[in-house]
ZADO-1210 file (C-alpha; in nm, 4 decimals, padded with zeros to 6 digits):
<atoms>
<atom x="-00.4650" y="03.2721" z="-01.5048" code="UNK" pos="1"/>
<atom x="-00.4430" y="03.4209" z="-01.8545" code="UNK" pos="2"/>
<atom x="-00.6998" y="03.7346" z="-01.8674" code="UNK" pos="3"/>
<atom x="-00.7401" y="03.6379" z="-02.2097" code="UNK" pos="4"/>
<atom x="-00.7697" y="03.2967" z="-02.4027" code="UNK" pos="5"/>
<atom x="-00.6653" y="03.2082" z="-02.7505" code="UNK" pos="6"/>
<atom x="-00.8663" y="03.0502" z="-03.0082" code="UNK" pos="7"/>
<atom x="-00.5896" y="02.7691" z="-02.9176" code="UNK" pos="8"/>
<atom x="-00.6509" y="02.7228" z="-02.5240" code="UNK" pos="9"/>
<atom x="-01.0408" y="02.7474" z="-02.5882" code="UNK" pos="10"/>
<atom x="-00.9470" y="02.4312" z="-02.8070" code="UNK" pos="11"/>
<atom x="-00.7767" y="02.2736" z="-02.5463" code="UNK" pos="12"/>
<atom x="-01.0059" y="02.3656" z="-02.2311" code="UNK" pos="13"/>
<atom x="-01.3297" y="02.2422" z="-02.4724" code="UNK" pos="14"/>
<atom x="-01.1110" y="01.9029" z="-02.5878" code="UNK" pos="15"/>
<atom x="-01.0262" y="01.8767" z="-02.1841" code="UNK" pos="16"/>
<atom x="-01.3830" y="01.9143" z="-02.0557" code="UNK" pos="17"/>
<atom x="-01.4990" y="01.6451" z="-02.3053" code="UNK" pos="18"/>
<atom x="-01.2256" y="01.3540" z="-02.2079" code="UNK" pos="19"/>
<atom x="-01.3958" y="01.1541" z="-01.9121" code="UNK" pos="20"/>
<atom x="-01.0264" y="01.1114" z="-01.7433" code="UNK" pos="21"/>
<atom x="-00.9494" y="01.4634" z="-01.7259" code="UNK" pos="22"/>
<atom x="-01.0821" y="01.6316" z="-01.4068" code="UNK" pos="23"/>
<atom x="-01.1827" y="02.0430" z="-01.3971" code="UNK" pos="24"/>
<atom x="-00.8980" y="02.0577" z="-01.1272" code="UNK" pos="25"/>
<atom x="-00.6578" y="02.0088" z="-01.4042" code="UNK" pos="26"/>
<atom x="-00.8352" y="02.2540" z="-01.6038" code="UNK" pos="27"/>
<atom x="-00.8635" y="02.5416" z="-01.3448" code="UNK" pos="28"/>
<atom x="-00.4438" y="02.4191" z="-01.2462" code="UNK" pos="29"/>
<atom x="-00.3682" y="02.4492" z="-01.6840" code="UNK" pos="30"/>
<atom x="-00.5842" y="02.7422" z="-01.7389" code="UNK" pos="31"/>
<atom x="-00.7194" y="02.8850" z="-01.3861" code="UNK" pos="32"/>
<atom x="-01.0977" y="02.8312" z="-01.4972" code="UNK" pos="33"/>
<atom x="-01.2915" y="02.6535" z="-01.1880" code="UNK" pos="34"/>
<atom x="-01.5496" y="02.4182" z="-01.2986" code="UNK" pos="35"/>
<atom x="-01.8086" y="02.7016" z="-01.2952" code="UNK" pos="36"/>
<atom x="-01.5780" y="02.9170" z="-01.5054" code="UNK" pos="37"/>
<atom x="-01.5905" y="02.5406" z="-01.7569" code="UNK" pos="38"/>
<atom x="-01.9319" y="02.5506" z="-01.7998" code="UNK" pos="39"/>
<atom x="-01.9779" y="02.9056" z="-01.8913" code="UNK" pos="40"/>
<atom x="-01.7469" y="02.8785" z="-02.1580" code="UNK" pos="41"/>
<atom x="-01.8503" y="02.5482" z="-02.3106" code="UNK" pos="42"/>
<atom x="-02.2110" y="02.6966" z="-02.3278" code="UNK" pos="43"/>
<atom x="-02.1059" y="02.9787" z="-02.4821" code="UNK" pos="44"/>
<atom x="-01.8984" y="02.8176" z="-02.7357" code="UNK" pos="45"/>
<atom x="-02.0869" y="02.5077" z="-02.7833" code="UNK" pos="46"/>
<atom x="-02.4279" y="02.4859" z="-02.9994" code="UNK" pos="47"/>
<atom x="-02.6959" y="02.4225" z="-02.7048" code="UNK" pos="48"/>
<atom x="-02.8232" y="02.0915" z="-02.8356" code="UNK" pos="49"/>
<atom x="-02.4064" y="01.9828" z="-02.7701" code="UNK" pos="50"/>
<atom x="-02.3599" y="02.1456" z="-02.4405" code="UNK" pos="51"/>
<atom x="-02.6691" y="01.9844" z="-02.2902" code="UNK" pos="52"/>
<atom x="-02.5367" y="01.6811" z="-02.4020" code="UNK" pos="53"/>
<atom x="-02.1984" y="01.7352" z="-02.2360" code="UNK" pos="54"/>
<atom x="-02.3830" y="01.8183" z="-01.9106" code="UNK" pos="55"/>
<atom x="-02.5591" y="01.5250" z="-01.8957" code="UNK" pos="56"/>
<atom x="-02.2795" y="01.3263" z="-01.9703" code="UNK" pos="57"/>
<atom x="-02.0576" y="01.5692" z="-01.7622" code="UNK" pos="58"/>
<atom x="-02.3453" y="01.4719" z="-01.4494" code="UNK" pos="59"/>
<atom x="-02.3126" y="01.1044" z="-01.4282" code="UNK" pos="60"/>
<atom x="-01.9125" y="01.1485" z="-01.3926" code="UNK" pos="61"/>
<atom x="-01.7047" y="01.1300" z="-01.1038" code="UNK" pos="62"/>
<atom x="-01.4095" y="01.0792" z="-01.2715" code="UNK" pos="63"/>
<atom x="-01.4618" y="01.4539" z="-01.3770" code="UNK" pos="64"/>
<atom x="-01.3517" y="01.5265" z="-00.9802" code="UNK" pos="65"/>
<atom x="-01.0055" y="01.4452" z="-00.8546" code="UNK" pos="66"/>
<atom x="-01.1752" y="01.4045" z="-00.5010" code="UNK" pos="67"/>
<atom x="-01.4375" y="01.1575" z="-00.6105" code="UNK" pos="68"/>
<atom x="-01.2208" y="00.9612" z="-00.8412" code="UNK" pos="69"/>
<atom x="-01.1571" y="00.6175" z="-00.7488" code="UNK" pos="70"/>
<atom x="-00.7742" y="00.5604" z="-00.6820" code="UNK" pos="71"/>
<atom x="-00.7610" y="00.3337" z="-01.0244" code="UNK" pos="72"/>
<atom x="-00.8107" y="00.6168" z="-01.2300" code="UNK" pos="73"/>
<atom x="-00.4981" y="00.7682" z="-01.3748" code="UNK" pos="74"/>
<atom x="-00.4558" y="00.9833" z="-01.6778" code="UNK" pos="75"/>
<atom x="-00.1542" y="00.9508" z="-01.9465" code="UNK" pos="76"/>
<atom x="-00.0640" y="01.3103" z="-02.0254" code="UNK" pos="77"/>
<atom x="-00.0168" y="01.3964" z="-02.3801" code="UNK" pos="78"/>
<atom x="00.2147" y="01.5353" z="-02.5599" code="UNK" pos="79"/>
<atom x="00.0720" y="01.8720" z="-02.6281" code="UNK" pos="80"/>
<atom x="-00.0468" y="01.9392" z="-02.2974" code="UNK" pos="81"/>
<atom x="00.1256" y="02.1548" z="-02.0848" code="UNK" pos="82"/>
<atom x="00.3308" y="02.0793" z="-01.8327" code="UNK" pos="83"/>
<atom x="00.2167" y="02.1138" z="-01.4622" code="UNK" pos="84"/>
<atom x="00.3581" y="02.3764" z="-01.2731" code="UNK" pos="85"/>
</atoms>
């Protein structure tokens, strides 16, 4: 895990942690933040009225956890993520 995070991967992690496909294991293997680690930074760099909405959204998701995603759900990479290592 990167001790510190760029402007850039903040981007990314916040852009991730929206996108109902993308699971916090692929967050915490891309960036090494754990799903606990997610929602600290999204409240801190989210206005509150936006991160409650992302919880609540975020809450009624099981997409949002490889282990309780249903086998139908796959995820195109794109082109600017990073690979997987």
């Amino acid at each position: 895990m990167k001790s510190v995070l760029n402007a850039a991967d903040i981007s990314r992690i916040i852009e991730m942690a929206w996108e109902d496909r993308t699971p916090f294991e692929a967050i915490e293997a891309q960036f090494g933040l754990n799903e606990s680690a997610v929602v600290r930074l999204m409240r801190a760099e989210m206005k509150a009225s936006s991160f409650k909405m992302w919880r609540k959204r975020m809450a009624a998701r099981s997409t949002k956890h490889a282990a309780l995603r249903p086998e139908s759900v796959t995820r195109h990479r794109a082109s600017h993520s990073r690979p997987s290592a």
